[in-house]
Residue frames relative to the residue before (quaternion, step in Angstrom):
aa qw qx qy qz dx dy dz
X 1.0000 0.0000 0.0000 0.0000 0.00 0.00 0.00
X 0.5924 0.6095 -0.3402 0.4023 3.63 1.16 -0.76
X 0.8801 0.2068 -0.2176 0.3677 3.22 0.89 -1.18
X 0.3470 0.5885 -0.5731 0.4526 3.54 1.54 0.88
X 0.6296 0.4169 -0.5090 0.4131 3.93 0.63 -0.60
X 0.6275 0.6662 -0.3644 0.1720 3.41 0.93 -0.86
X 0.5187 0.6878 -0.0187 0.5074 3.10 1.68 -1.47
X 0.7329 0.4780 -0.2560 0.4110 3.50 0.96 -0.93
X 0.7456 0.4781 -0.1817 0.4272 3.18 1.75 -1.10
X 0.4729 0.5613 -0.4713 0.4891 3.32 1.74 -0.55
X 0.6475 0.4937 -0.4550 0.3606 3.95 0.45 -1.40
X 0.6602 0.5409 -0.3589 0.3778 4.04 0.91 -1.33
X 0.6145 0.5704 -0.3156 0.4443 3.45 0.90 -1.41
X 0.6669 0.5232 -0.2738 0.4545 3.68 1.13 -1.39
X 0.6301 0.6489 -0.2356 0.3554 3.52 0.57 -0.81
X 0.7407 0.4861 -0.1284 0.4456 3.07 1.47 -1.53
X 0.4334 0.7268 -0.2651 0.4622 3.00 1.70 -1.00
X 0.7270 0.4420 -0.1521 0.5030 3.16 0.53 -1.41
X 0.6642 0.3666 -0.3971 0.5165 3.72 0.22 -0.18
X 0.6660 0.4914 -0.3689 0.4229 3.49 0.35 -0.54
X 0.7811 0.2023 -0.5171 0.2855 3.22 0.79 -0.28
X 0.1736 0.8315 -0.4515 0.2732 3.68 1.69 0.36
X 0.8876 0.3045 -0.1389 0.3165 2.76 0.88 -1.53
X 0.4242 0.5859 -0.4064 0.5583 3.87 2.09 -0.48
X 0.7690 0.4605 -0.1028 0.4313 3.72 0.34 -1.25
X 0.5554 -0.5379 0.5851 0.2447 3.90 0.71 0.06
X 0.4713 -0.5465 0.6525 0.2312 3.00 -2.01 0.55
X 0.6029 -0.5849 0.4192 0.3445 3.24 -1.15 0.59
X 0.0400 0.8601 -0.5067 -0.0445 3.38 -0.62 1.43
X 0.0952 -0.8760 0.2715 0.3871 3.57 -1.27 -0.60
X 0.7438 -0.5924 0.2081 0.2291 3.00 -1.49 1.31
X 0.2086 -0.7681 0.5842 0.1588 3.96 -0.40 1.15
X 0.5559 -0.5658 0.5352 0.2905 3.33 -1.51 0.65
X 0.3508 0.8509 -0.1883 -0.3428 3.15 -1.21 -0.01
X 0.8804 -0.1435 -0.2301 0.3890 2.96 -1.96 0.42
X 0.3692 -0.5756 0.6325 0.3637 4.22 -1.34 0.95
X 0.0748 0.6878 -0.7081 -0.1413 3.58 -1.62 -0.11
X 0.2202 -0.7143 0.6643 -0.0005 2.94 -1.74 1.63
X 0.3226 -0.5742 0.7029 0.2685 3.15 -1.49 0.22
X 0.6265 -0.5010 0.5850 0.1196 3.97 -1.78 0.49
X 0.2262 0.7518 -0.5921 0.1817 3.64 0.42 0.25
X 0.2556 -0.7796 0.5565 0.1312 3.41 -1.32 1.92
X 0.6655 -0.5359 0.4720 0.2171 2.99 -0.68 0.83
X 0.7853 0.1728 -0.1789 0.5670 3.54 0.61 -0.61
X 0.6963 0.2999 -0.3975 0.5169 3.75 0.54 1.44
X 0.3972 -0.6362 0.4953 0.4383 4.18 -0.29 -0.48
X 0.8974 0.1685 -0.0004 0.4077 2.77 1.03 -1.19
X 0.4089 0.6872 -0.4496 0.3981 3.64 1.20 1.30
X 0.2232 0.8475 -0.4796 -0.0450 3.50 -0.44 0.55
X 0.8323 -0.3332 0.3021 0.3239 3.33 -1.59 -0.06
X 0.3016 0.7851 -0.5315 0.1006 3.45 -0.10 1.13
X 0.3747 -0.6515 0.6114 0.2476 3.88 -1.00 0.67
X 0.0298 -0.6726 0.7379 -0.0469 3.82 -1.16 1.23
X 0.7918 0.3064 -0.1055 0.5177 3.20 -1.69 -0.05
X 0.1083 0.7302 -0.5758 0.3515 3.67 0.32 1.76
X 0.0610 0.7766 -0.6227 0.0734 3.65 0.26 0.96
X 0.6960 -0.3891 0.2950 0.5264 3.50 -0.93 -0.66
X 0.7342 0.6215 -0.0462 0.2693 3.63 1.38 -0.60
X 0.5139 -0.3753 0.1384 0.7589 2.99 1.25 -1.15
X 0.3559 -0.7339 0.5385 0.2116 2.76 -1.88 0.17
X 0.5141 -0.6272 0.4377 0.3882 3.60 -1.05 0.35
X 0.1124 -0.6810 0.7099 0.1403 3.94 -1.31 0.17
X 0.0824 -0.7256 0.6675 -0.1456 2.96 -1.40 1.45
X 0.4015 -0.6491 0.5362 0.3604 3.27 -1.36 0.54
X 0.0003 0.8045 -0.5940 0.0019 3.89 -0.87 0.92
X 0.7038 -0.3979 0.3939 0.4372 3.49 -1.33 0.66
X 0.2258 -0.7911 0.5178 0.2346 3.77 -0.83 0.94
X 0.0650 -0.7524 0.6271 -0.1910 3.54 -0.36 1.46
X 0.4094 -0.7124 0.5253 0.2212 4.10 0.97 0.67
X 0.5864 0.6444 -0.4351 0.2270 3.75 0.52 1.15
X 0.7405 -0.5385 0.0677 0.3962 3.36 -0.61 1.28
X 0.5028 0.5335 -0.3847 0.5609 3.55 1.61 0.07
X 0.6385 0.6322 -0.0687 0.4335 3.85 1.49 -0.23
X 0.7672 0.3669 0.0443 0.5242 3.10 1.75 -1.10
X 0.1696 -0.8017 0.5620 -0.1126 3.03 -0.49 2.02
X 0.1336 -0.7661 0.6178 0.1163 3.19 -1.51 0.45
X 0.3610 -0.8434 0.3973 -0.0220 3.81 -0.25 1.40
X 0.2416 0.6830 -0.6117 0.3179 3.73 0.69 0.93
X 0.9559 -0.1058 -0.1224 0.2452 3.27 -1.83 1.35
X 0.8286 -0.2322 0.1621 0.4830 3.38 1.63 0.48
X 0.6081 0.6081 -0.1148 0.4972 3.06 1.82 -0.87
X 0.1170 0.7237 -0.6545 -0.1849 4.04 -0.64 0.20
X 0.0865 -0.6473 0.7538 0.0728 3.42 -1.06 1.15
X 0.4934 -0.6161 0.6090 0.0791 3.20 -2.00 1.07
X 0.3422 -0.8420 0.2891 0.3007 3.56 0.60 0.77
X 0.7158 0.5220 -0.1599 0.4354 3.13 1.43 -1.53
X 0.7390 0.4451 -0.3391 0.3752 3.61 1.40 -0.14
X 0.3349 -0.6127 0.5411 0.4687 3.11 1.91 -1.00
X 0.4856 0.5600 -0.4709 0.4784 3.88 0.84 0.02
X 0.0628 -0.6487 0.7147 0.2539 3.03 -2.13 0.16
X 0.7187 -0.3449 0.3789 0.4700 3.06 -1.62 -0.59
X 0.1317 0.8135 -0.5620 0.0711 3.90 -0.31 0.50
X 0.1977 0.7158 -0.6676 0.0539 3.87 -0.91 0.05
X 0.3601 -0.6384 0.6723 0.1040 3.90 -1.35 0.92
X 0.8725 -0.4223 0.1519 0.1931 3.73 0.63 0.85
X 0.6836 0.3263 -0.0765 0.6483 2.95 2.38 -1.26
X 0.8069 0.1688 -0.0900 0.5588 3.44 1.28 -0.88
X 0.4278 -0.6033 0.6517 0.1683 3.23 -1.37 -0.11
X 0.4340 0.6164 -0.6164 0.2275 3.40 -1.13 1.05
X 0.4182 -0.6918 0.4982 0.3135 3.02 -1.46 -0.46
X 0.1867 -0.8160 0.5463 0.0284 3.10 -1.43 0.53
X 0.5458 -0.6385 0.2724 0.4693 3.73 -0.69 0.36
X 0.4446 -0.7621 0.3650 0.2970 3.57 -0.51 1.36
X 0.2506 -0.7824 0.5616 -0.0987 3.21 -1.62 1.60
X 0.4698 -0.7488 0.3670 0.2895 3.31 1.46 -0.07
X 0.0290 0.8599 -0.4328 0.2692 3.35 2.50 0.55
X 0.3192 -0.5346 0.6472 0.4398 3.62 -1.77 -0.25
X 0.3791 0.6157 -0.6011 0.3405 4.27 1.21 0.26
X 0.8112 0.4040 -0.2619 0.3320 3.59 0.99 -1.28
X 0.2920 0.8466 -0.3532 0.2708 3.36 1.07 0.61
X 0.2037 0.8553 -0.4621 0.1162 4.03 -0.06 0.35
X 0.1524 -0.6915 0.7019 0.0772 3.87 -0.72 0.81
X 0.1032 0.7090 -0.6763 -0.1710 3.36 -1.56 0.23
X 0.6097 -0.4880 0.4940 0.3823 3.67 -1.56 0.45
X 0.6366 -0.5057 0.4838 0.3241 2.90 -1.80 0.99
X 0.8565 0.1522 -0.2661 0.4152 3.66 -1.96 0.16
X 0.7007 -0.5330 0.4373 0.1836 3.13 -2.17 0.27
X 0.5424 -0.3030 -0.7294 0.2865 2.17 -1.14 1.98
X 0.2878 -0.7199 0.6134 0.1508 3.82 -1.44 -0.05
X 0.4706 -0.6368 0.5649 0.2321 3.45 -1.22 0.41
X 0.3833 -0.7552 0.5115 0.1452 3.32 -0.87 1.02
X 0.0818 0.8681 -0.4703 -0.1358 3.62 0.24 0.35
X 0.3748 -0.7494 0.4962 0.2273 3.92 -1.12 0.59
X 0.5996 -0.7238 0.2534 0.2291 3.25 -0.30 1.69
X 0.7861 0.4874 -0.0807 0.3715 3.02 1.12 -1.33
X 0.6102 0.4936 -0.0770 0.6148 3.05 1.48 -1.55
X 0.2579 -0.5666 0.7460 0.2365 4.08 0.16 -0.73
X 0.7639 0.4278 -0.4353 0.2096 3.51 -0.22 0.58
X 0.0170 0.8853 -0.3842 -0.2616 3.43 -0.26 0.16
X 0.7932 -0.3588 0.2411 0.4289 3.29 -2.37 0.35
X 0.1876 -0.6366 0.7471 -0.0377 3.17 -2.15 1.16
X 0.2686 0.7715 -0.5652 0.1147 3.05 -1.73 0.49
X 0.6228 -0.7051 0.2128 0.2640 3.52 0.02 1.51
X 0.3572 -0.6686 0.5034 0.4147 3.47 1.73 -0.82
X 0.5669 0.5563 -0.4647 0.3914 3.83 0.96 -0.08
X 0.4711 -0.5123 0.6191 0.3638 3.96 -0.98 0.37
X 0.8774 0.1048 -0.2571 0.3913 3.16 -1.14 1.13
X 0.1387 0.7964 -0.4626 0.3640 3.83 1.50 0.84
X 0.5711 -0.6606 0.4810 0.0781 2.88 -0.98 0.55
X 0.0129 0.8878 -0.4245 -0.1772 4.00 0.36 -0.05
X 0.1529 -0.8721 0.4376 -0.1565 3.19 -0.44 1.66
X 0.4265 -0.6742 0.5321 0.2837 3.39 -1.14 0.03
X 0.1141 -0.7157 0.6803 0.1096 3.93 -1.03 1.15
X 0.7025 -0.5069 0.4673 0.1766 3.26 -1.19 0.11
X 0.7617 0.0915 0.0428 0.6400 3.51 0.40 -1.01
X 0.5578 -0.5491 0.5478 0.2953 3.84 -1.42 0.99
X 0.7232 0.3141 -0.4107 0.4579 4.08 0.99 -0.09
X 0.7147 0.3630 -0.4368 0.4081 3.35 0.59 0.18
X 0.4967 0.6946 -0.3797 0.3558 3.92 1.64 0.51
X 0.3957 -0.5896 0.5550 0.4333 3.50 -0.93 0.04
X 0.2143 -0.6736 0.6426 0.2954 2.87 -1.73 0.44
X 0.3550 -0.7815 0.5008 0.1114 3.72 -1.52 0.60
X 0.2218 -0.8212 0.4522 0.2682 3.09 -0.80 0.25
X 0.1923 -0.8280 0.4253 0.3107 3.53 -0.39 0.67
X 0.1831 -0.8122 0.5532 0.0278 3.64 -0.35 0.47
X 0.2730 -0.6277 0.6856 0.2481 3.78 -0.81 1.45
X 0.4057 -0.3939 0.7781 0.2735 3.19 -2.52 1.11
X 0.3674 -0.6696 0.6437 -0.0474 2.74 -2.08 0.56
């Protein structure tokens, strides 16, 4: 009988043991990555990049702008998609234009690029990819063929 009480308290003592650390240590959670940010770098300037102005509720416009790594500047790139964090916009275009728009997981918001540095951006839907003169305040458009496109460089912020 002694050593069934004995047994009962090690299992109680054990038990507790165990909650305490449940409770110093946390429930078992899991751990999110996080988010990469890039900046857009045209290829035909050092210092011109990808920036989203003029954010209404609708679309938005993309211009080339002086690269200064500010939240109008800063993309995040997950399965094909660049969303702009600070607008809630992605990259999106229907074939003729280029803008953004709030991101819907569309086939507009679709994008492949080529392998090494710089790369062509190419629009999934449309076959065409992103342009832009390399001048600050360019326009960002859509060419036709990967030899008449810019090529970009994408470059993680740090």
């Amino acid at each position: 009988m002694e050593l069934k009480g004995k047994l009962g308290r090690l299992a109680g003592a054990g038990a507790a043991i165990a909650f305490g650390s449940t409770l110093l240590a946390g429930a078992a959670t899991t751990a999110q990555a996080a988010p990469v940010y890039y900046q857009v770098i045209n290829g035909n300037s050092s210092n011109s990049c990808l920036q989203v102005v003029d954010v209404p509720t609708g679309k938005g416009n993309l211009v080339l702008g002086n690269c200064d790594r500010s939240a109008k500047q800063v993309w995040t790139i997950t399965g094909g998609v660049f969303r702009n964090p600070a607008s809630g916009h992605c990259l999106d275009g229907n074939g003729a234009d280029v803008y953004t728009y709030p991101c819907n997981g569309g086939a507009y918001q679709q994008w492949t690029t080529t392998s090494g540095s710089p790369k062509s951006i190419k629009h999934a839907w449309s076959g065409k990819y992103l342009h832009a003169s390399g001048s600050v305040g360019a326009q960002v458009v859509f060419q036709p063929t990967i030899g008449t496109a810019s090529r970009w460089v994408i470059d993680q912020v740090r």
